[in-house]
C-alpha positions as CSV (number, residue, x, y, z in Angstrom):
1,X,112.6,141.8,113.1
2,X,115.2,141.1,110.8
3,X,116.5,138.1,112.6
4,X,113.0,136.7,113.2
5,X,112.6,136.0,109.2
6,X,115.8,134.7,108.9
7,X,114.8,132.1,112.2
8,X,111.4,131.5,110.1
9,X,112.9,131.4,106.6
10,X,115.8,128.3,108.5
11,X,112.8,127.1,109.8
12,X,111.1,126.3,106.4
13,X,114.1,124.9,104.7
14,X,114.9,122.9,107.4
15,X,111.3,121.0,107.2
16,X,111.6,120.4,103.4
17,X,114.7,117.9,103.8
18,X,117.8,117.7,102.1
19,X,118.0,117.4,98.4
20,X,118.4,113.4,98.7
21,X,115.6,113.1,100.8
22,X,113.5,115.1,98.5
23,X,114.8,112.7,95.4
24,X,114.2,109.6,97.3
25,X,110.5,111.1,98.6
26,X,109.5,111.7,95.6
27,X,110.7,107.7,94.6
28,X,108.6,106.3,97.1
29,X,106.0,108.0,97.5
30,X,103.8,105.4,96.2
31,X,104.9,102.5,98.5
32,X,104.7,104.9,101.1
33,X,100.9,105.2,101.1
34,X,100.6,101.2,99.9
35,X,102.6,100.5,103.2
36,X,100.3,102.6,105.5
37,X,97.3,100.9,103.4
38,X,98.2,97.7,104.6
39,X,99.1,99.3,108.5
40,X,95.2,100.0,108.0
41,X,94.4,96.5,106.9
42,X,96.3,94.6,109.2
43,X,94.5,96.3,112.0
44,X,91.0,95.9,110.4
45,X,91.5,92.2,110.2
46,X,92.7,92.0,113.7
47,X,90.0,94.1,114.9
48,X,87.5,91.7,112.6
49,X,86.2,95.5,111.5
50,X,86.8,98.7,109.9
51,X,86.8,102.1,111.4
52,X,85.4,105.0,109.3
53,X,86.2,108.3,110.1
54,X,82.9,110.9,109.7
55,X,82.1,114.4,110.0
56,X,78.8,115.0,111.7
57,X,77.4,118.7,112.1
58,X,75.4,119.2,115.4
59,X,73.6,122.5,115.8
60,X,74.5,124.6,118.8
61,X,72.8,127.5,120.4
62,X,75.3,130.4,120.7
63,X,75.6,134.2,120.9
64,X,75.2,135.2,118.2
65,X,76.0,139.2,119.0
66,X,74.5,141.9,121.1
67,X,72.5,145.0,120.6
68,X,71.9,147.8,122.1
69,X,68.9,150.1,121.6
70,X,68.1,153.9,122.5
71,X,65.7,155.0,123.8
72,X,65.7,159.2,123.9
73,X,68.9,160.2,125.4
74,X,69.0,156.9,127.5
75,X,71.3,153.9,126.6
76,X,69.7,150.3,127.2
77,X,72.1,147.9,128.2
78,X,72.9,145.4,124.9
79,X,70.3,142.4,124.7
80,X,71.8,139.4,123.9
81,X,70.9,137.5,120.5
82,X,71.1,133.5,120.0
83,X,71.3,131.8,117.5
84,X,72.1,128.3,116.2
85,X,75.3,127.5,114.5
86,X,76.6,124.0,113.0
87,X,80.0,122.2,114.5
88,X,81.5,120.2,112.8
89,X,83.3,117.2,114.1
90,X,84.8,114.2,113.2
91,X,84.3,110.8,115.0
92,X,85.0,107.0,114.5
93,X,82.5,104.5,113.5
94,X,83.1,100.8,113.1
95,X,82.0,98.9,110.2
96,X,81.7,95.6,109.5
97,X,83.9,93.8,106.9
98,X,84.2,90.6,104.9
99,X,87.4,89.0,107.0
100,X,88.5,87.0,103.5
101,X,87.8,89.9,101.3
102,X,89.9,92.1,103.5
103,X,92.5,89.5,103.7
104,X,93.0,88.7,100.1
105,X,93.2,92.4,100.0
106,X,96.3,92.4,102.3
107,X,97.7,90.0,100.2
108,X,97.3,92.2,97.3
109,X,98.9,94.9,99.0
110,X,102.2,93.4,100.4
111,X,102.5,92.0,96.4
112,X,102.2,95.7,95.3
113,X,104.8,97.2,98.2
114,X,107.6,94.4,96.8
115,X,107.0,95.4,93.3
116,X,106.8,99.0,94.1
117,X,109.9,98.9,96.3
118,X,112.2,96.7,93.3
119,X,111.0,99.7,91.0
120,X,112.0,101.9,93.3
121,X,115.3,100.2,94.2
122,X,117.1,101.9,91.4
123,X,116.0,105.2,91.7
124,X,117.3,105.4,95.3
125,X,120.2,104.3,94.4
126,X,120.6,107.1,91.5
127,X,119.5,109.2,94.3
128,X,122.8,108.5,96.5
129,X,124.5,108.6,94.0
130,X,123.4,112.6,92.6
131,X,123.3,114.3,96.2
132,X,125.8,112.5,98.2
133,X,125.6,113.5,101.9
């Protein structure tokens, strides 16, 4: 039992990264999410459309639970009960875009990562530089 936490507990500190990583994650997280932004707009314009991701709720009819009734001293077999009950689930939808709004976007985008990235440029460095691997 003992040994199981301590696999679980290596397990955890293992996923959360060294103490550099963590400094230079928490240094880029911005241009992280602007690069996969533009991952997404680069494959919307070469697409020539946009997919949405939505959550649509169907009703199902499901068994609910059973019952079972007495009558005297005999025992009925349970009855089963229905009922409806939403799913949720996520598909994809295309949408249509403006190609030239979307790629003017890109543009914006890539302009952001390089600033974001010369910002970040020292920090990294001072990253190294504190936990040294």
């Amino acid at each position: 039992m003992q040994t199981r936490i301590i696999l679980v507990a290596c397990g955890l500190l293992a996923a959360c990264g060294t103490p550099q990583e963590q400094c230079i994650g928490r240094n880029t997280r911005d241009a992280r999410v602007v690069e996969r932004l533009i991952t997404e707009t680069q494959g919307n314009l070469t697409r020539g459309y946009a997919l949405d991701r939505v959550t649509v709720s169907t009703p199902v009819w499901t068994l609910c639970e059973t019952q079972s009734f007495t009558e005297g001293r005999k025992k009925k077999p349970p009855t089963p009960r229905y009922c409806w009950e939403d799913r949720d689930e996520t598909v994809t939808r295309p949408r249509a875009i403006d190609l030239a709004a979307e790629q003017r976007t890109l543009n914006g985008l890539i302009e952001k990562r390089r600033a974001l990235l010369a910002t970040a440029a020292p920090a990294i460095a001072a990253c190294r530089a504190q936990y040294p691997e």
